[in-house]
Structure formats: C-alpha cells, structure tokens
N, C-alpha and C positions, 0 to 999 in steps of 0.2 A: 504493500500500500504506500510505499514512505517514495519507494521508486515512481510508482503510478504519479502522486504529487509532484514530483521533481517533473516529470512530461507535461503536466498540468501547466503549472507556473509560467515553465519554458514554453509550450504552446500558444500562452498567452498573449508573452510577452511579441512572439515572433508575429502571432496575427500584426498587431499594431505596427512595427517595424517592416515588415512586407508591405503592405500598403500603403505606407507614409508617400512612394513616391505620386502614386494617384492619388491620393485624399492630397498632396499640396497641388496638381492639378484640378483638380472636380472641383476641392472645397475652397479650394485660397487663387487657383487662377495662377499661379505659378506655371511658365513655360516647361514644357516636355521635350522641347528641338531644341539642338545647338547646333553651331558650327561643325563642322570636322574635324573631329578632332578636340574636342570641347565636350562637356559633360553640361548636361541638361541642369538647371537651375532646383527643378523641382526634384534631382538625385542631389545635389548639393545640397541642398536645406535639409533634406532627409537626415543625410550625414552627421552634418550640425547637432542638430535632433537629436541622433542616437549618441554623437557624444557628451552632450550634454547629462542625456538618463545614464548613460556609463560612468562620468565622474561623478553622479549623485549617488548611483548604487555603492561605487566602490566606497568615496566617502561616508555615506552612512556603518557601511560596514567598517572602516577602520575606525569609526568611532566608539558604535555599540559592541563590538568586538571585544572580547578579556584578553591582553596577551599576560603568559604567564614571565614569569621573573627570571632568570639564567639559574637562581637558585634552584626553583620550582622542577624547570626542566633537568635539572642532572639527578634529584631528588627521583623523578619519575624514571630517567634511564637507569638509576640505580637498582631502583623496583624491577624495573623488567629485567635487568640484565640478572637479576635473583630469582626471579621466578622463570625467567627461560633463556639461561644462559645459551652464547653462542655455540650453533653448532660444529662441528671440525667440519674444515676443509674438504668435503666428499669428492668434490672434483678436482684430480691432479692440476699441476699446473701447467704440465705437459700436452693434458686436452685441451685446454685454453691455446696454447701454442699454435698447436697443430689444426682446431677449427679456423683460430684467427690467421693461419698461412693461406686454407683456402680460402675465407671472406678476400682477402686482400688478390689474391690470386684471379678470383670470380670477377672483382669490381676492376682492379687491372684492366684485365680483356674486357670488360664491358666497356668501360673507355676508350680503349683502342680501338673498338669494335664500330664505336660512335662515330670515331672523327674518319676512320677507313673508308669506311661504305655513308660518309657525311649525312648522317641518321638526323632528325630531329636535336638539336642541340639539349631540350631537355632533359632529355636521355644520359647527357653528363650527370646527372644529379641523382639518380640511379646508383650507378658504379661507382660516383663519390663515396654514398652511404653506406654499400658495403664494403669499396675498400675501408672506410673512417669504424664502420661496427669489425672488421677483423684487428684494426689497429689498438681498440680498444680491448679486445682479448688478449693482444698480446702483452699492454702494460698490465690487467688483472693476474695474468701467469705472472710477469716478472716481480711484482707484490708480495705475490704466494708464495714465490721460494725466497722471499725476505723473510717470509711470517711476518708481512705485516696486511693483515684485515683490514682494512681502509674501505671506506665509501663503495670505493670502485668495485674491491673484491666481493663485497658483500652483497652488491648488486646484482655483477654477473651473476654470483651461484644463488642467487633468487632467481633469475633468468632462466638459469638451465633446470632447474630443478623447482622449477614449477607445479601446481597439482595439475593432476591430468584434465578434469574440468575447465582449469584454467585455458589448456593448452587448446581443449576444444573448441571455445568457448571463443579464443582467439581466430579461430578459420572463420567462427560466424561471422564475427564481428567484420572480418576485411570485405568478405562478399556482402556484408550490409551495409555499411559504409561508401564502399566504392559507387554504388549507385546512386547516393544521395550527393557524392561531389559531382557525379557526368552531371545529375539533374542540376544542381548548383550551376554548374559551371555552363552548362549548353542548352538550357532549358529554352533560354532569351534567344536564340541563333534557332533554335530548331523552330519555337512556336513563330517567328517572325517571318521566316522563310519559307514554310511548310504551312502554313494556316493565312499568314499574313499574305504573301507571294513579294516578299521583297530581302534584300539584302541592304540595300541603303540606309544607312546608319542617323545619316542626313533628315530623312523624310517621316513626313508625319503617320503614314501608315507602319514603320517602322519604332518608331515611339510609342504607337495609341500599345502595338503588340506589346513593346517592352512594359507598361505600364501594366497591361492585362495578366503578364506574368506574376508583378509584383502582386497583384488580387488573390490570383492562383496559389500562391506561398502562404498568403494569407489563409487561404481556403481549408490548404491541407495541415495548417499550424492551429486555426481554428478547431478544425475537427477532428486534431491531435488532441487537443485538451479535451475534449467531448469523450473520446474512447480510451484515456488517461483513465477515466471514471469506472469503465465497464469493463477495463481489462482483467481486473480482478476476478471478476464473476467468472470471464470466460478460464482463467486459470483454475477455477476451481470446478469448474465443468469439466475440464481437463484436466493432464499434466504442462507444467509449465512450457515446456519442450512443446508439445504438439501447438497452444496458444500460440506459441511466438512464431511456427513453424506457421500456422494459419496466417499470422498477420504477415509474414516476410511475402505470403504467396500473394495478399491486398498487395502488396507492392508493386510485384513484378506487373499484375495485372493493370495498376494504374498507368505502368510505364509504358505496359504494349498498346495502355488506350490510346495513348499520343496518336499512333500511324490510324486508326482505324477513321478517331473520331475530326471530320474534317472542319466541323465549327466550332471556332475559337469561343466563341461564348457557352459550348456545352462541356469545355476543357475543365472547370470544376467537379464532374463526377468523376472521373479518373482523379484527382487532387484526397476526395474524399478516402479512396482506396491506402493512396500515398500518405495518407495523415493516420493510418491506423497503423502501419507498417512504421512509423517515426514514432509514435507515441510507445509502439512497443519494443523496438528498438532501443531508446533512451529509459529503459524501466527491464525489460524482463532478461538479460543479459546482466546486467548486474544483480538481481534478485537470485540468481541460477548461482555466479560465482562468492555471493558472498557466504555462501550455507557451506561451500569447500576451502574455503582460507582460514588458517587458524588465527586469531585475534590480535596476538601479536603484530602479525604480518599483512593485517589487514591493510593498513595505509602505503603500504610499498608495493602490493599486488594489486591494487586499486589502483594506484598513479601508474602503473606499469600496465595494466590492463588499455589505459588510454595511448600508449602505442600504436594498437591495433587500429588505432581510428587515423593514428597520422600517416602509418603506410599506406594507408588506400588514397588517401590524397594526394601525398605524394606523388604513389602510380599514376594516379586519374588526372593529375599535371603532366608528369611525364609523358604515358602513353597515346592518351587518349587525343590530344591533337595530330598525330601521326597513323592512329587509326582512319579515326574519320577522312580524314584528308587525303590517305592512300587508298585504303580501301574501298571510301562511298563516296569518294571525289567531294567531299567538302562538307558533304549531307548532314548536319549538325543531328538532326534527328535521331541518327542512329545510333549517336551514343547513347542516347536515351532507352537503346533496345539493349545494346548492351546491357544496361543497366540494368534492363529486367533480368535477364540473362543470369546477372551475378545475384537478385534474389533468391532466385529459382535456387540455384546452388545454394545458400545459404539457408534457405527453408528445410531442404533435405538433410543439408550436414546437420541442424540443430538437435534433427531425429536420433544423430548417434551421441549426444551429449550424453554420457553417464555421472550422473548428479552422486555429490559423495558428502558426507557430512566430517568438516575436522573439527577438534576442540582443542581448546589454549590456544 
C-alpha cells in the first residue's frame, strides 16, 4: 500500500507538469511556435514553473527534515556493526580481476567497434560504461588484497552477491523501463509525424501535436494515480507476480495502440492502458524486493536497485536513434513498438520471479 501511494502522489504531480505546456496555451494565450531552433515560450514558462515547485519541494524538505548529529550516526553504525557484523570477503579478489579484465576488454572493442564501422557516436557511451564498470572491479580487487573494506569493496560484493529476487527482479525492471524512455523520448516525433502528417518543427500543426502529447502524459499520469488505488485489490486477487505481469501487458498494449489508432484525439485510451503499467511499475517491483533484503541492507539494495532504471536509459539514448533511423528510415513511431516489444518480455520474465522472504 505505502508503494501504491508513492505512484499516487507521483501520478499527481506528473498530470499537472504534462500539461502545463497546453494549459499556458489554452488558458494564458502563451505562444506554442518558435523560430528554428528556438523553444516555444509556452515550454519555457512551463520550465520556470517546474523549477520553481522543485526549489519549494526540496526546500521544505531541508527544513522539516531531522538531520541527525555525526555523534548520533556513529552511535547507530556502532549498533549495527554489533548486531550484524561485517561479512568476510566471499568473493576472491582474483574474481574481481578477472571479471573486470573482460568488462574493460568488452567496452575496449565496443569503442573500436564505434569509430571502425563510424556507428552512431552515442554508442561511445556504451563501451565507456563498461570499460569504467570493469575498471572499477579492478580497484575493488586491489583493496581486497590490502584488506582494506572500503566503500568500494563493500559495494561491489553487494553487487555480486545479491539475493536472487533481486537479480530477477533487475531483468524486469530494464524491459520496463526501456519503454517508458523510447515513449519519453519519441512519443512527440512519432505522434507529430504519424497522426499529425508533418515533421516541421516550425509549424503550427507540429506544435498543436506536440502540445497534445503533453495532455497524453497527462492522461496516462492521471490515471496512474487512479489505478495506484486498485492495484492492491488486484494483488490480492492474485499473486503479486501475475498483477504486475497483467499491468506490464496494459503497457505493451497501449504502445501497439499508437500504429492502429489513426486519431490523435482518441490517442488517450491507449494512455489509459500506459498509466496502469507506470503506476504498477513504480509500486509493485519494489513491494516484491523489499520482503527478500535483509534490513540491514535494505538502503544499499534499494539505491542499487535504481540502477536498473539508469541502464535502460542509457540504452534507449544510445540505441535507439540508430534503430529507428537505420532500420525504419527515421519512422519515430517504431520505437514506440519496440517498446511494447520490451513489455511483452518483461510481463513474462516477472512470471519467473521467485519471491523469498530474508530476516535481519
């Protein structure tokens, strides 16, 4: 339920922020066209807007916030390091070596590989991250035969030695993920081109689309928080697995509506599909892993879990302009199938989650 509420809030806040660009059109008469190359007045003030409620949020928070004393916190790492002293070293420091020779090995040639056959220059950023993740197994090994446990050490063999849930739990998340950056990122290109009939960045039939998108976001953030409420019920009609497995398949479904449904104004029911598949996504994924983390390690597997959400962006930076581009000659839309593409997988892996319960 506590997850459910976190989708709530979030869905709330996103309705309002989605459609800021139209409500300063519709309601305040704020221009929607720019020049070339210029950004529309009524996305500027938006921005504004949103940093404005972003320095309010955070300032209230740093105010009503308790931070505790340096004493308080060594007082507490004392406590824990007594009731759950560190574990030994399980992983040599030899495997660290030797993983981190191929990471660096992989990301190497994947650079080479870039500028050879003069790939997508994105594509650097790929082979940077795993050459830079093998580099940093190598300084964890070199630590270990220091004996000394440092930040770093400590992380990695969290990393490696993750619970299996976790590890599962991690595939869902990139195939869930990945769809919500293509839609992010090419939603505006696909609906403008494919519904609108224009590319012109320029032109008003190209704005009224891009504005309609921002409704769209709105729609499926709306009626995130809406099925925030009832996701419970249907977990308890089910298992959590199958629930999430249902909403990730709302997803893909919403993404295939794009190609079918050809008026832009009926592109909100497909949205609706998309807002049950994000509200369960931001709640029933972490409700799964938090019953397999022991408590301790709850705040380090938790911040590590959100990894899983930065590789599919990453990718969906990387890749995905050089898909579309190569393979559907520019057709924005089809990242958007993609994207169902990688629900569909993610619905079925969820199926193999085996849910484990740890204590301490």
């Amino acid at each position: 339920t506590g997850f459910a509420m976190q989708s709530f809030f979030i869905g709330v806040g996103a309705v309002v922020a989605s459609a800021l660009p139209w409500m300063m059109t519709n309601w305040f008469g704020v221009a929607n066209t720019a020049a070339e190359g210029m950004i529309p007045d009524s996305v500027v003030y938006s921005f504004y807007a949103g940093g404005v409620v972003l320095f309010l949020a955070v300032g209230w928070t740093i105010i009503s916030s308790k931070e505790y004393s340096p004493e308080q916190l060594a007082a507490f790492d004392a406590a824990e390091q007594a009731e759950h002293p560190s574990a030994p070293m399980a992983t040599p420091a030899q495997d660290y070596w030797r993983s981190g020779a191929a990471a660096v090995v992989i990301g190497v040639a994947a650079f080479a590989a870039v500028g050879f056959w003069q790939l997508d220059k994105q594509l650097y950023l790929l082979g940077a991250l795993v050459a830079a993740f093998g580099l940093l197994q190598w300084a964890a090994s070199w630590f270990k035969q220091q004996q000394n446990r440092n930040m770093l050490v400590q992380l990695t063999d969290d990393l490696f030695t993750m619970p299996k849930t976790m590890r599962q739990l991690a595939v869902v998340q990139f195939f869930s993920w990945f769809p919500l950056f293509a839609m992010w990122i090419y939603t505006t290109a696909a609906v403008t081109s494919y519904h609108y009939g224009t590319t012109d960045t320029t032109s008003v039939a190209y704005n009224n689309g891009a504005d309609w998108v921002g409704v769209l976001f709105a729609v499926y953030n709306g009626f995130a928080a809406i099925a925030a409420l009832l996701i419970p019920l249907l977990v308890k009609a089910a298992s959590t697995q199958k629930a999430h497995c249902i909403n990730l398949l709302f997803g893909a479904l919403g993404l295939f509506s794009f190609f079918l449904i050809k008026d832009p104004t009926l592109l909100w029911l497909p949205m609706i599909a998309i807002g049950i598949a994000w509200a369960s996504i931001l709640s029933l994924p972490y409700a799964l892993l938090s019953n397999c983390l022991p408590a301790h390690k709850m705040g380090v597997y938790m911040g590590m879990f959100n990894i899983f959400i930065v590789l599919p962006q990453l990718l969906a930076a990387a890749i995905l302009g050089s898909l579309v581009g190569y393979l559907f000659q520019g057709q924005a839309i089809y990242a958007l199938a993609i994207g169902g593409v990688s629900y569909v997988i993610a619905a079925l892996y969820v199926l193999r989650v085996k849910t484990e319960t740890v204590k301490g």
